[in-house]
N, C-alpha and C positions, 0 to 999 in steps of 0.2 A: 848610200851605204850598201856593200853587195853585203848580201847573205846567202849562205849557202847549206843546206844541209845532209849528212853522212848519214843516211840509212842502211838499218843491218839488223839481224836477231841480237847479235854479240854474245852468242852464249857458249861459252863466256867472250869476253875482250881478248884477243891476242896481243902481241907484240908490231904483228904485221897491220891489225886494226890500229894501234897507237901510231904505227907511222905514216899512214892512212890522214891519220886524225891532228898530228901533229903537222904536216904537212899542207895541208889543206887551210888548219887554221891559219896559216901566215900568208895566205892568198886571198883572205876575206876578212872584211870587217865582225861581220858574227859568223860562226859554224856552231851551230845547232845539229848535234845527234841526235837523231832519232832512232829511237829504242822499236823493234818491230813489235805488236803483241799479236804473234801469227797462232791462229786456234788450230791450225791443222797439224802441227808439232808441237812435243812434248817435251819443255825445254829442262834444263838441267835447274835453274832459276828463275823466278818469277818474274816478271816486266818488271818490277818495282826493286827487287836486285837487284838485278843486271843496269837498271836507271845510277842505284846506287853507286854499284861498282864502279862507273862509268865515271858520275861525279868523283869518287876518290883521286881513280889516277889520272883524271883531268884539270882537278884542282889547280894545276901552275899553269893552266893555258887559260888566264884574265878573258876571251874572245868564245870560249866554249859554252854551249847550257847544251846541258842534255832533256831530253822529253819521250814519254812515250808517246806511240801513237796507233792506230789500229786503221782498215779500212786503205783506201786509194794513196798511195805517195804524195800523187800529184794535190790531189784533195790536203794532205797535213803541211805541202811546201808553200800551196796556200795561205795557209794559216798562220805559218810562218813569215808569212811576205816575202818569203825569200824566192826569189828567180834563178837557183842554180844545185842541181844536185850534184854529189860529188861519189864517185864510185872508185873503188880498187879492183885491180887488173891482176890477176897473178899470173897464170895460163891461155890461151889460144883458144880453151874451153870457156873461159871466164868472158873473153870478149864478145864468141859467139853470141850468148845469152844477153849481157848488158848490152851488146848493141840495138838486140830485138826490144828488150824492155825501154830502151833510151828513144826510140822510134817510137812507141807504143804512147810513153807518156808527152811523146814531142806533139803526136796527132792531138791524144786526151787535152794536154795543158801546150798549144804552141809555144804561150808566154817563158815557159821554162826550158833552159837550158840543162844539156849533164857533160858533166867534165870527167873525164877518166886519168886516174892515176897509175901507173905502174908500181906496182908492190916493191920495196927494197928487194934486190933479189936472194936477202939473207932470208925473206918471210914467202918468199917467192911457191913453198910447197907447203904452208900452214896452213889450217881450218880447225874452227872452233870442234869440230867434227871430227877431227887427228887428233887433237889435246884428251878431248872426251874420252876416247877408244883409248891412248897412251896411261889416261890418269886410270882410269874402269882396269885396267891391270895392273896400279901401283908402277908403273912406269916413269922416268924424271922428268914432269912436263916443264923445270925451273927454266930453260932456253925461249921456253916458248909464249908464255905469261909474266907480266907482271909478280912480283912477289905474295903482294895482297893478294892478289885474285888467284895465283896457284895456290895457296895457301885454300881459301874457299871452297877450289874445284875439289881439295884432295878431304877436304872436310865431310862436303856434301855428298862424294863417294860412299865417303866410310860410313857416313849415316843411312845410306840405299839398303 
């Protein structure tokens, strides 16, 4: 059975994370999300959120579970029994960096593999970091989010 798992903060889920997410699952038996819980950022929603959220608009992909997790990648892919991680590509900047990390965790965990996806080039210039900055000015983040989850972002705003 391959398993493979999509780490990320996701805060929030994009559109380009969904085809990330969607695409991936149809190349493995399980794809397990994992949710990052990174204390050195202060994210817009809680791990437990962002879990949720995740679950929502993953609900019709049968092959998906989402999880949090905290600590080493390689350590939770572990845990996962899974032997492949899955990464999205947007920019030339993007590869730089996964490729170091993908080497990094190749020494840490040999047993694991990482697969690199190229972003649709529709989501090609997204980040949960663009939505953030767009919604924080009442800006139309609807292209860029799920319904549910723009919905969330613009809420969570208004409550700041």
């Amino acid at each position: 059975m391959a398993i493979a798992v999509y780490p990320g903060s996701f805060d929030p889920v994009t559109l380009g994370h969904m085809d990330i997410i969607e695409r991936s699952a149809h190349m493995v038996d399980r794809l397990i999300v994992g949710v990052l819980q990174n204390n050195s950022k202060t994210p817009l929603f809680s791990v437990e959120e962002r879990v949720k959220m995740l679950e929502d608009v993953t609900s019709y992909l049968p092959n998906v579970e989402v999880r949090s997790f905290g600590g080493l990648l390689v350590d939770f892919v572990h845990q996962c029994q899974a032997d492949v991680i899955v990464r999205g590509l947007r920019a030339i900047t993007d590869f730089e960096y996964e490729l170091q990390m993908a080497q990094t965790n190749r020494v840490i965990a040999p047993d694991i593999d990482t697969i690199f996806l190229t972003t649709n080039l529709k989501y090609s210039y997204l980040s949960s970091s663009i939505v953030k900055e767009i919604a924080g000015y009442q800006g139309d983040i609807s292209e860029f989010l799920h319904p549910v989850i723009a919905e969330k972002v613009r809420e969570r705003l208004a409550n700041k």
